[in-house]
Every structure is written in C-alpha cells, then in structure tokens.
PAZA-44239 format. One record per residue: z, x, y of N, C-alpha, C in turn; chain; residue number from 1. Coordinates in steps of 0.1 Angstrom, whole numbers. Last residue first. Layout:
N
     n.w     n.u     n.v    ca.w    ca.u    ca.v     c.w     c.u     c.v   ch     i
       Z       X       Y       Z       X       Y       Z       X       Y    A   NUM
...
% end
This chain:
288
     n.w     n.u     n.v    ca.w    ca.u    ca.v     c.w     c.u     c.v   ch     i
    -367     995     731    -375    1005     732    -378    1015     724    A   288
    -363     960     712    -357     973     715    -366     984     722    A   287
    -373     933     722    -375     940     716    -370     955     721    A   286
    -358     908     744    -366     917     740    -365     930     734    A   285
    -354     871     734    -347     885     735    -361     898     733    A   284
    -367     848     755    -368     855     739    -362     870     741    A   283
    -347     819     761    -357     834     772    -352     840     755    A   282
    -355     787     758    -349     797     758    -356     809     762    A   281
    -365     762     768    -356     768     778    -348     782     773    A   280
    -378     744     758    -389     749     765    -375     754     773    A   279
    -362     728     736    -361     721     747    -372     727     758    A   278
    -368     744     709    -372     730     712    -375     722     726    A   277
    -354     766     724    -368     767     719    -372     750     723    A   276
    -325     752     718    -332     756     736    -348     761     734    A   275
    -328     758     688    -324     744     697    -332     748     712    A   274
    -334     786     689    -340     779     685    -340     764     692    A   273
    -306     792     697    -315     799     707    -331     789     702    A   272
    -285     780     688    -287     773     699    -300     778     704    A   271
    -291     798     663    -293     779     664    -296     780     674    A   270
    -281     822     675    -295     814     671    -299     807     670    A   269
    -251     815     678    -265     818     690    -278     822     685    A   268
    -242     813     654    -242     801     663    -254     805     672    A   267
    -265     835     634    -251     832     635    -253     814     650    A   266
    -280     838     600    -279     834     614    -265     835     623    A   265
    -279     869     584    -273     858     588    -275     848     598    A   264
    -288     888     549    -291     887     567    -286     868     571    A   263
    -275     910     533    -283     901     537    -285     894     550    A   262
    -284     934     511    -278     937     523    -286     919     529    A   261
    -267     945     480    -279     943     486    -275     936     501    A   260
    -251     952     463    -253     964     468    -267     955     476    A   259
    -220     932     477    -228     944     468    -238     952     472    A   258
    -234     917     505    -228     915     494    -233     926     479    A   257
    -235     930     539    -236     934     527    -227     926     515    A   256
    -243     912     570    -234     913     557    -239     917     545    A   255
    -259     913     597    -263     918     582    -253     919     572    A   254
    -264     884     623    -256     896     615    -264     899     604    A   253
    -284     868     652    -279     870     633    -272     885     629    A   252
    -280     876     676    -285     860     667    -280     860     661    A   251
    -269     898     691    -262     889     681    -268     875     683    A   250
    -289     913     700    -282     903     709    -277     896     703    A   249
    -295     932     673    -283     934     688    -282     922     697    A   248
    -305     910     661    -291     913     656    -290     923     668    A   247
    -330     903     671    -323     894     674    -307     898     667    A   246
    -345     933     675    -341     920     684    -330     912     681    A   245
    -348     931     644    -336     936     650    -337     939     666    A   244
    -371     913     630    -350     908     629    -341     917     643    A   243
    -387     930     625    -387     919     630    -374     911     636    A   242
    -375     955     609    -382     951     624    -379     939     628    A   241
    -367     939     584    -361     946     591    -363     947     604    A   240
    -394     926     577    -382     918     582    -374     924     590    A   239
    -416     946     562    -415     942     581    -403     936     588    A   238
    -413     937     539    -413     953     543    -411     957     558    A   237
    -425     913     531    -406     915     531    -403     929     540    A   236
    -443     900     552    -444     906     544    -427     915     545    A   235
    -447     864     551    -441     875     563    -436     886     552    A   234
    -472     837     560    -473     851     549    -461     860     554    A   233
    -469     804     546    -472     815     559    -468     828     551    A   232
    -470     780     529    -482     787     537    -483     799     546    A   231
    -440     780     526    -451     770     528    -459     775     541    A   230
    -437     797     502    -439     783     500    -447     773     514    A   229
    -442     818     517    -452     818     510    -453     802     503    A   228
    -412     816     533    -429     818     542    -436     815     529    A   227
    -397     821     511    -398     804     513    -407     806     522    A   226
    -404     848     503    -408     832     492    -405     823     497    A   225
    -398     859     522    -410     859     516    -410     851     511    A   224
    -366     853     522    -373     853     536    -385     849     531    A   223
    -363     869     496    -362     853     499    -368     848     511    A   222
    -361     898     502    -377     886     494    -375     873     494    A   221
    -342     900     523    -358     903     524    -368     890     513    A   220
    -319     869     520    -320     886     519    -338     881     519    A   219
    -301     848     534    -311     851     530    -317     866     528    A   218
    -269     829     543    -274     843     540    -292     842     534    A   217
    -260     799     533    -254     811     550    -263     827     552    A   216
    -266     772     528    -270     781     525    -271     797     538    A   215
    -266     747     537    -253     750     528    -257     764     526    A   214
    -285     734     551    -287     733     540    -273     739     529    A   213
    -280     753     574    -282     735     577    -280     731     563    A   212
    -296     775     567    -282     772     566    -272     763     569    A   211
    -322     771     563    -311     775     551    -297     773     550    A   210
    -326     763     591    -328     752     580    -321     760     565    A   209
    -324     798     600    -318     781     603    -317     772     595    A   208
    -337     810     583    -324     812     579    -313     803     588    A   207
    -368     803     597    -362     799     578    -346     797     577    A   206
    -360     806     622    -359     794     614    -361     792     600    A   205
    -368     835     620    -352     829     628    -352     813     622    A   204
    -386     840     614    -376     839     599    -368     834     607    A   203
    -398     828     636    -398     822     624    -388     823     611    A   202
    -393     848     652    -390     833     650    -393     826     639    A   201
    -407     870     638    -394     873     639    -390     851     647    A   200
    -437     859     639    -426     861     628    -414     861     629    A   199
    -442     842     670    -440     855     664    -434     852     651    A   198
    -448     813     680    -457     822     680    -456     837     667    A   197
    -439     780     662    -435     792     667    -444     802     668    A   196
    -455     763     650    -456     759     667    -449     773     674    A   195
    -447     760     624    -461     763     630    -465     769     645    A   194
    -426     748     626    -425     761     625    -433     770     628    A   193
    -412     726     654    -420     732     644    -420     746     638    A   192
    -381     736     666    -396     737     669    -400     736     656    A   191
    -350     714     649    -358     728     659    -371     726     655    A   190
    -339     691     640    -329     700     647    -341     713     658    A   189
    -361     685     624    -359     676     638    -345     685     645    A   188
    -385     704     616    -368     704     611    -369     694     628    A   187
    -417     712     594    -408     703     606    -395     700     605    A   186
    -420     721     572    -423     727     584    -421     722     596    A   185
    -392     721     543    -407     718     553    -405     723     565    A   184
    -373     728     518    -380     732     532    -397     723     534    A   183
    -349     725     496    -362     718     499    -365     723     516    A   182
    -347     752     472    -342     748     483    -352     738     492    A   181
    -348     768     448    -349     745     447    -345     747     457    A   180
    -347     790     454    -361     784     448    -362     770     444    A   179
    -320     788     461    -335     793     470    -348     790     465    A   178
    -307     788     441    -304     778     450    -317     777     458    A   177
    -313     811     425    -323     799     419    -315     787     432    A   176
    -325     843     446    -311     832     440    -320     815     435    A   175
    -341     867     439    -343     856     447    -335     843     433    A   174
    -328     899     442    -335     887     433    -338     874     442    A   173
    -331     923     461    -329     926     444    -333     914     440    A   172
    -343     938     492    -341     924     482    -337     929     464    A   171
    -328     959     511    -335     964     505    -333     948     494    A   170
    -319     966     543    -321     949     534    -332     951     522    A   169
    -312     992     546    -302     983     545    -307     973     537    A   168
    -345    1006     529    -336    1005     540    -321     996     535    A   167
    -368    1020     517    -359    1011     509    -348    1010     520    A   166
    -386    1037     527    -384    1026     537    -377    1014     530    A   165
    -389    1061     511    -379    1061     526    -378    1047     527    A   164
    -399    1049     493    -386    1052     490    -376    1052     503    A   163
    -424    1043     500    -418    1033     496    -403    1036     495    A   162
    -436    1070     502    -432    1058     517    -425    1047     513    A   161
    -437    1084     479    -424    1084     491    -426    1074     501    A   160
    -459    1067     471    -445    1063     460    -431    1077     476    A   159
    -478    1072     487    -471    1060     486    -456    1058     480    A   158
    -480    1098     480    -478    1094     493    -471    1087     499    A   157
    -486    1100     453    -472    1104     460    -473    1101     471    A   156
    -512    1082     461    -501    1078     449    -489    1084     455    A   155
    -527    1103     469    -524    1088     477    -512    1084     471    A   154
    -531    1125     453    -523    1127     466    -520    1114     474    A   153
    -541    1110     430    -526    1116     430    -518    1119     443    A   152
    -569    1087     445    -562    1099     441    -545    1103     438    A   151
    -582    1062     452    -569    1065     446    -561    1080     442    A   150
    -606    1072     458    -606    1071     443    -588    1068     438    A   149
    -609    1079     483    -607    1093     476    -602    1086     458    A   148
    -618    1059     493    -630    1064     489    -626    1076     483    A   147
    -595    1040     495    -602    1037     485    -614    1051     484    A   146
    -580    1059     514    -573    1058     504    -583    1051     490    A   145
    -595    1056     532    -589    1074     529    -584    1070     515    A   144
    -592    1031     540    -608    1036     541    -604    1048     528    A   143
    -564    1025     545    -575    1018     537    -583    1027     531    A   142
    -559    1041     569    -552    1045     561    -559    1037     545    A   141
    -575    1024     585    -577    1037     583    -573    1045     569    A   140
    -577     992     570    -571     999     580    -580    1015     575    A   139
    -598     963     569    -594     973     562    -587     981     572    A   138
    -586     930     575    -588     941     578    -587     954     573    A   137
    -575     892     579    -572     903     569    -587     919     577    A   136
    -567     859     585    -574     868     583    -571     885     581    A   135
    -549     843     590    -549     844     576    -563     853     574    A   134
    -562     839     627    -546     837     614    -550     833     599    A   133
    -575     859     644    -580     847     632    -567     849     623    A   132
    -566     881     657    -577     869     664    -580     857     651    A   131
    -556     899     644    -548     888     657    -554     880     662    A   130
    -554     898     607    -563     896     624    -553     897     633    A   129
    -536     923     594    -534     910     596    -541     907     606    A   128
    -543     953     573    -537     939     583    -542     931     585    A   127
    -542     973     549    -554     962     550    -542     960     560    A   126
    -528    1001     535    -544     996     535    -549     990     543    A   125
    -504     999     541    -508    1000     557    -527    1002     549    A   124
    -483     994     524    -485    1007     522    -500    1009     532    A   123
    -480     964     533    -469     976     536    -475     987     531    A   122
    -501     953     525    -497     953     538    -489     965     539    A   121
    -505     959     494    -514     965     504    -508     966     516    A   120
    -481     942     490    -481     953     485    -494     962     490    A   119
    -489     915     503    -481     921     508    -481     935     507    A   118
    -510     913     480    -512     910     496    -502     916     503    A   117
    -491     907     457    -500     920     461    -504     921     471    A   116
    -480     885     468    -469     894     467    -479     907     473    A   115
    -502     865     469    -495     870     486    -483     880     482    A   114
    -506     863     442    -514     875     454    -510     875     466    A   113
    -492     863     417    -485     861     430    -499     869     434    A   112
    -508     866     391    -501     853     396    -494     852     404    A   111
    -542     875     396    -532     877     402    -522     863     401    A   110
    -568     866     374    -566     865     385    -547     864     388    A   109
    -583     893     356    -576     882     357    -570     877     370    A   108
    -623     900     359    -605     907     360    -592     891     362    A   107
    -644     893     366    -641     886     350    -627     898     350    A   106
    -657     892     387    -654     906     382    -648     907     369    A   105
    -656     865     398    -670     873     398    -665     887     389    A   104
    -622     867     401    -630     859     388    -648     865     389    A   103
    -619     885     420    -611     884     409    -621     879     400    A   102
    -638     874     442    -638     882     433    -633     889     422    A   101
    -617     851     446    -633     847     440    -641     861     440    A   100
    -597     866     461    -594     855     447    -608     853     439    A    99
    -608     872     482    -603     879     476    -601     879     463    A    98
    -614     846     495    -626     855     495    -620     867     486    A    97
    -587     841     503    -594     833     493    -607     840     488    A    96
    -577     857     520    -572     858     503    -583     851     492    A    95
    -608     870     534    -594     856     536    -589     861     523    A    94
    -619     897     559    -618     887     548    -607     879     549    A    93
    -640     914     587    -630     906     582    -628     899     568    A    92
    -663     925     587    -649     932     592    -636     925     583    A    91
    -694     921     568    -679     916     574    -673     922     578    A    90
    -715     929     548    -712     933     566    -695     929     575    A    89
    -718     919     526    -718     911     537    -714     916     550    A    88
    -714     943     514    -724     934     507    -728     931     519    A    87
    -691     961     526    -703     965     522    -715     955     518    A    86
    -671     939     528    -674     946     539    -687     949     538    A    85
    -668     930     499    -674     922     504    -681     929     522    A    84
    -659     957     492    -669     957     485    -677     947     491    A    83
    -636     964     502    -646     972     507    -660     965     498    A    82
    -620     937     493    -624     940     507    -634     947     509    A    81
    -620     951     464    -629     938     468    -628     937     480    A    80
    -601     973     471    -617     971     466    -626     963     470    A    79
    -582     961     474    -587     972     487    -599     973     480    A    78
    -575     945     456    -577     941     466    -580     950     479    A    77
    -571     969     439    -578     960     433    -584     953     447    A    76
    -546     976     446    -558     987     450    -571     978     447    A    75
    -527     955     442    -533     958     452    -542     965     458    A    74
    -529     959     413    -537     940     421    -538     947     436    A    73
    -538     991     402    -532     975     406    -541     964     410    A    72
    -559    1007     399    -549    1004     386    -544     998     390    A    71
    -595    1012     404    -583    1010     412    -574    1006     393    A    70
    -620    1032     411    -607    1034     397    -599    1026     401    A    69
    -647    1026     421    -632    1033     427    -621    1043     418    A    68
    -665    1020     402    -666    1033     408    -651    1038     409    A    67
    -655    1001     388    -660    1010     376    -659    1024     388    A    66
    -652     981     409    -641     987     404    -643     995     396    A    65
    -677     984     414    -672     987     424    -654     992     419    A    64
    -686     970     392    -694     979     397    -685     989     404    A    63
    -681     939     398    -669     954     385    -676     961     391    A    62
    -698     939     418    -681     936     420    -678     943     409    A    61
    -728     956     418    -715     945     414    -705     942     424    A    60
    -745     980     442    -743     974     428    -730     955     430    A    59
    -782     969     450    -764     967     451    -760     971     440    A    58
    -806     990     441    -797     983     439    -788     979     445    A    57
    -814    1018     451    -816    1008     464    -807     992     460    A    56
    -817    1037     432    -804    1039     442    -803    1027     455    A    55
    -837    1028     416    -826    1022     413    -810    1022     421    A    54
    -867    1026     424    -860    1034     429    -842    1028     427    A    53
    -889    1019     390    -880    1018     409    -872    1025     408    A    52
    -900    1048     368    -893    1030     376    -892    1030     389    A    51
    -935    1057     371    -924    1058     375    -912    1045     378    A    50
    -961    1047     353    -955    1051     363    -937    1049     361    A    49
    -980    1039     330    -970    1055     331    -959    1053     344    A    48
    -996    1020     340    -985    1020     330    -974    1027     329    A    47
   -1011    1040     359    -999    1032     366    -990    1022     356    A    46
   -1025    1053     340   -1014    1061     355   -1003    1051     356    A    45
   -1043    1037     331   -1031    1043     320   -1024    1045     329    A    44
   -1056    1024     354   -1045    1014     343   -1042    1018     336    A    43
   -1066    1046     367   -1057    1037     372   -1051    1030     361    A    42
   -1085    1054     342   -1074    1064     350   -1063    1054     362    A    41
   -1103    1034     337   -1092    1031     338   -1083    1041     334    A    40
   -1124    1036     359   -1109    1032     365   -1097    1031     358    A    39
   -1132    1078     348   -1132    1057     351   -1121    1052     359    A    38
   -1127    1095     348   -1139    1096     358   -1142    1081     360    A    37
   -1110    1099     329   -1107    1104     340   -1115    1098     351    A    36
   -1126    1092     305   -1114    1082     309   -1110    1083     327    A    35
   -1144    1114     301   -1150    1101     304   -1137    1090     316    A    34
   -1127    1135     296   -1134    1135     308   -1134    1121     315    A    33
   -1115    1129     268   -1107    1126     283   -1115    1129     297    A    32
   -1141    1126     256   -1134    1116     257   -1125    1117     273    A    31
   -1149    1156     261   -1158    1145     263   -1151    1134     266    A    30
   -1122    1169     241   -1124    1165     253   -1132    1159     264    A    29
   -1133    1152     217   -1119    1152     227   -1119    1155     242    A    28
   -1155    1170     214   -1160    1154     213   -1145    1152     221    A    27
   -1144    1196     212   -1155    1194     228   -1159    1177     227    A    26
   -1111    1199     206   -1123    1203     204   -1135    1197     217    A    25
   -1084    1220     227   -1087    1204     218   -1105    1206     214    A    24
   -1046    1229     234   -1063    1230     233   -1070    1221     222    A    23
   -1031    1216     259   -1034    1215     247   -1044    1221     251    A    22
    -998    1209     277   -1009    1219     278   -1014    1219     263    A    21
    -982    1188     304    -984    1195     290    -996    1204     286    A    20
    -967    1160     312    -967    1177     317    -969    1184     302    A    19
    -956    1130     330    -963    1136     322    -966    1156     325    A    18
    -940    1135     354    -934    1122     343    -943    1130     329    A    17
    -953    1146     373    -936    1143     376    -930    1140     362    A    16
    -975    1167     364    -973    1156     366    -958    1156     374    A    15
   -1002    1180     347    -992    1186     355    -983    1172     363    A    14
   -1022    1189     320   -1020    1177     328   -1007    1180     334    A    13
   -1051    1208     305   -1036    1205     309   -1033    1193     322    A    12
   -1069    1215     278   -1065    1205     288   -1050    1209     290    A    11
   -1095    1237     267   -1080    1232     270   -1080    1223     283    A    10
   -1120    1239     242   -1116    1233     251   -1102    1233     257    A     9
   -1135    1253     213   -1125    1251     216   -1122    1249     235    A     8
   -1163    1243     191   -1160    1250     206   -1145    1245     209    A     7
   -1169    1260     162   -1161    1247     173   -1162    1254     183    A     6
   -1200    1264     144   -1185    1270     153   -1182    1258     163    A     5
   -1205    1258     111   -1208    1257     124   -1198    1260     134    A     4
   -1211    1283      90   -1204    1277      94   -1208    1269     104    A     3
   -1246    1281      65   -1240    1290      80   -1227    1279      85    A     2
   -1241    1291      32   -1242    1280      42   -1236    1285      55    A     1
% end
C-alpha cells in the first residue's frame, strides 16, 4: 500500500506577547491562513492584548508608605504631606489633612500629633505658612530626606542635630500642677493671646498667667503643652530663641532646678505685657 506523504508547513508568529515557531501539516495550516485573512484576526489580537499601562496609576496612601519606608509618626507625616502635594498639587497642608491619612492608610492614629508635628518641625522637614496660620510646608531639608527613603545618612544627621541642640532648657517632665493648671485665652490682667502677633509673646504670657496662678517657672515642654491646650502650636525646640530677646533685657530669667533649666518671668514682663494691653509697650529687639 503506497504511503501518502504529508506536506509539512512552518508557522512563525513574532510578537511582544506572542512568539513562536512550529511546523504543522497543510489542513493546519489552511486553518491559520483562513483566520488571518478574517476579522477575526482582530478579536483573537485584541483578546491577547497587552494590559494598560499600569505606570499611569496613582498609587495609595499605604502605597506611599510601602515606597518611602517611613518608621515614625514623624517620617510618617513627611509622607502623607508628599503624598497629598503629589495627588492634589498643594504646597500647602493642615494637621487635619494629616490625621485623615493616618486613617485612609489604616496606620493608627497618633496620640499626640502636635508632639510628632513638632518632631518634623525641629529636624526642619515641614514649616509653618506665614500666610495661613495652622498651615504647614515641605522644606528642602523635607524633599532629601523623604526621597532618599530615610536613609542611615538622614538618621545620623538627625540623631546629632538633636544632641547638639539639647541646650540650657533642655524639658524632662511636665509637673501635674501644669496639667490641672486652668488657662484660657483671655487674661483681664493682659492682651488676648490670640491678639498677640509673635510666639516669643506669647510664651511671654503663658509664664504670665502661670505665675498669677502661683506658678513661678515653666520649663521647654510645659511652655508646649499649655500652647497645645489651647490651640496654638510653639514647638519646644524654638523657645530658647524665642525667649532670648526677652532675658537680655531682663523680662524673664533661667534658673536652673537640678538638672533641668527653667524659665521665669520676672516684674518687667508683666508690666511689658500690661503696657501691651495699653498699645504702649516698645518690643525688645532681637539680638544680631
């Protein structure tokens, strides 16, 4: 009986996605002719195709902390700044816009955030508008610091900037007289508090009304915790500045008790506050 002989055929198909090389008989390949020369070479192709372009995604909010790596509340909050910057274009954010990525990111929400707020301020991430009060700003020192991932070289950076700048008023506790101490923002002895322009008046009136109150001294973090009681932000790491105007023109003194260094009003503060009230004091100027 005579064999009959196959005809042997090759296909190859060269692609992005598809890529391969067969040899096949002549009813096979008849078949893939046919397909080819129809439409529905469109509706296998485009089954096959390629996904979207997935680099066009946003990503997240965790997204963003999966990228960075941050390991505090405050690297945390250099995040979510760069993240709402990037989404929404903003320059600017609030704590509060800070707080409602905490929860979108299912990370726990911070039980002091004007502490970590602070702990960004002072290692010079993020400031303070001057055009919008309680508004906020990535800094340079920001930018270097989230897009290198946090790195080891940021970390020692930080961990010496923090050491140098453990100064005279370096805080250890916040006294329980201070945390039942009753403050509001109106003292009929002096200006609103609100109503005062700079920080450094202001703590000039926290350690007023403290000491109306029986209370003669206030060290760094206490300063912080009675601004955070009521609503204002004065980051403990700044006081020193702030303050030292008013201790060469003897406002206030620094008496050290043990090892921590505290800060005093003295009579010509009062009065300098009092004459505030009146529209008659002249503001001591800041050292050169």
């Amino acid at each position: 009986m005579r064999k009959t002989k196959i005809e042997i055929h090759k296909v190859k198909v060269e692609g992005p996605i598809v890529n391969f090389f067969r040899e096949i008989d002549l009813d096979t390949a008849l078949k893939i002719a046919s397909i080819a020369h129809t439409q529905g070479e469109t509706r296998l192709t485009s089954d096959m195709s390629a996904p979207q372009n997935v680099s066009k995604i946003p990503l997240a909010t965790r997204e963003y902390l999966i990228k960075f790596q941050p390991k505090t509340n405050a690297e945390r909050i250099l995040v979510f700044a760069k993240y709402l910057q990037d989404k929404n274009g903003k320059e600017n954010f609030t704590a509060g816009e800070i707080k409602e990525q905490f929860e979108l990111a299912h990370e726990p929400i911070p039980t002091n955030l004007t502490r970590d707020f602070n702990t960004a301020l002072s290692f010079g991430w993020i400031a303070e508008s001057t055009r919008e009060r309680g508004s906020f700003y990535i800094t340079e020192t920001g930018y270097i610091a989230v897009e290198s991932n946090f790195s080891e070289t940021t970390q020692k950076k930080n961990s010496a900037w923090r050491g140098k700048k453990k100064g005279k008023f370096a805080p250890t506790v916040i006294r329980k007289e201070i945390q039942e101490l009753k403050i509001e923002t109106e003292d009929r002895n002096f200006p609103g508090y609100f109503s005062l322009k700079t920080k450094s008046e202001r703590i000039l009136w926290l350690l007023a009304v403290a000491s109306n109150q029986g209370i003669e001294t206030l060290n760094q973090k206490e300063i912080a915790f009675l601004a955070d009681r009521i609503g204002d932000n004065i980051p403990k790491k700044s006081i020193t500045s702030l303050i030292s105007p008013y201790r060469k023109n003897e406002l206030v003194s620094t008496p050290k008790q043990g090892e921590t260094r505290y800060i005093k009003i003295l009579q010509k503060g009062k009065d300098f506050l009092t004459n505030m009230k009146g529209g008659v004091a002249e503001r001591p100027k800041a050292s050169g």
